[in-house]
N, C-alpha and C positions, 0 to 999 in steps of 0.2 A: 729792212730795219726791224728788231726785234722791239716789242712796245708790250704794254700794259693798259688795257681801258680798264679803266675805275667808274664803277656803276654806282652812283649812288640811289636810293630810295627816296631821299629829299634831300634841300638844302643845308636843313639843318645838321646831315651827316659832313659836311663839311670840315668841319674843324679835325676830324678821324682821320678823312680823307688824305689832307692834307700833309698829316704823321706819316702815312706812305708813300708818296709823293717824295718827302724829302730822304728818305731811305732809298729809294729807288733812284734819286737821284745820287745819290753817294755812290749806288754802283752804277751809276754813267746806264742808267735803264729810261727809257724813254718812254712817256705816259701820258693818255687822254683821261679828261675828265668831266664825266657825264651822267645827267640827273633823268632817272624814269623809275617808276616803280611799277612794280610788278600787279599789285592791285589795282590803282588806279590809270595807270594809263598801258598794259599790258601791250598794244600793239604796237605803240612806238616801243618800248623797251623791245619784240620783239626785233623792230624794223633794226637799230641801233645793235643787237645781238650778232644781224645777217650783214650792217655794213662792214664789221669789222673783224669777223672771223676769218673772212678774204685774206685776212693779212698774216693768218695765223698766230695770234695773239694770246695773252693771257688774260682772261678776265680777274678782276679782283671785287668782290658785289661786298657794298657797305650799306647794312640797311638794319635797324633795328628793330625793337616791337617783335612785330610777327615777320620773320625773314620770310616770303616768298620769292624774295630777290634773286637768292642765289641758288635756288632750288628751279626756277622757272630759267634764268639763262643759264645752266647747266642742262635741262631737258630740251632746252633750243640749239646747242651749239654741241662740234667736237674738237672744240678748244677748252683746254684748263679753266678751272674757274675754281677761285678759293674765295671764304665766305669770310670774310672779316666784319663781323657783327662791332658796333662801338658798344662797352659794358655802360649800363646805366641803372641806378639803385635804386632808381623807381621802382624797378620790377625786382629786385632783391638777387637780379641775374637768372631769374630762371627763364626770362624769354631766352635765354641761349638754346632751350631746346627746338624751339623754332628753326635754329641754323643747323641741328646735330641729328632731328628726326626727321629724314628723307622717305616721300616714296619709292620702291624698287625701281630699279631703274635711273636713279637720279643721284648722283654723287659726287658733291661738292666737296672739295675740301675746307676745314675748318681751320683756320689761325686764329688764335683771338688776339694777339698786339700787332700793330700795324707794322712795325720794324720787323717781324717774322713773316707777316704776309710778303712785305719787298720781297723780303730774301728768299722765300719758297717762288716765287714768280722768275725772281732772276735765274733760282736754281734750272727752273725745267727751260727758260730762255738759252741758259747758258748750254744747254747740251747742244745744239746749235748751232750758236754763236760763240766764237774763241775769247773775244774783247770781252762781255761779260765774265763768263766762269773764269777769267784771269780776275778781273775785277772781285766776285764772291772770295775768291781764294784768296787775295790782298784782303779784305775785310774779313775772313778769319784767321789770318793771321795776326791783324792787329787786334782782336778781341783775344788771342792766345798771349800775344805780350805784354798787354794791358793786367791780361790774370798773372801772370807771374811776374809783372812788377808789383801789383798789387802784392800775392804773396811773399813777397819779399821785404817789403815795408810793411806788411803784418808781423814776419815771423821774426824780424830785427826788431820791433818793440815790447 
């Protein structure tokens, strides 16, 4: 079964979390969700890294501040990992460079909204799995004919 662990860095990523989760669930994508950070408790995060790469999975690392989240289970795993940092205006968004400057070797992908993260997770799941990339493909079509009803009730007013 093709899945998504969702890392987070604390609880209080939760609520981010969450925003992908229900995306993921829209395309019928099946998802763990799990709290370790990378600074403080690195050996479980790594332990948690090695249970479930097994399965061939996608990671998705939510962690803000200083991301060593997704930069450390990306250097632990050769499974996908995209770094879905939650934006927060304490920091005026510039901790984003935390998630975008990697050392050599180590390369996470960056999504910054959670409905993007789903969908880039489904995407490399669905190469794959037929039931997903059917699924992605239904959710872009419906965003195709949502724009062009949209369009259409714009250009008739």
């Amino acid at each position: 079964m093709s899945k998504v662990v969702i890392i987070m860095g604390s609880k209080s990523d939760l609520r981010w979390s969450e925003n992908i989760i229900a995306a993921l669930d829209k395309l019928g994508v099946e998802s763990v969700l799990r709290v370790a950070s990378a600074h403080k408790v690195p050996l479980k995060c790594y332990e948690l890294i090695k249970e479930y790469e097994k399965e061939g999975v996608v990671f998705i690392t939510v962690a803000g501040r200083s991301n060593a989240l997704s930069g450390f289970t990306d250097a632990q795993t050769y499974c996908p990992v995209i770094a879905c940092p939650p934006y927060s205006d304490k920091f005026g968004g510039v901790d984003i460079y935390s998630s975008l400057r990697m050392p050599s070797g180590v390369a996470p992908m960056v999504v910054l909204e959670p409905e993007g993260a789903a969908i880039a997770a489904a995407k490399i799941l669905g190469l794959t799995d037929k039931r997903i990339q059917e699924k992605v493909q239904e959710y872009q079509d419906m965003t195709r004919e949502t724009l062009e009803k949209d369009n259409r009730e714009v250009s008739l007013g």
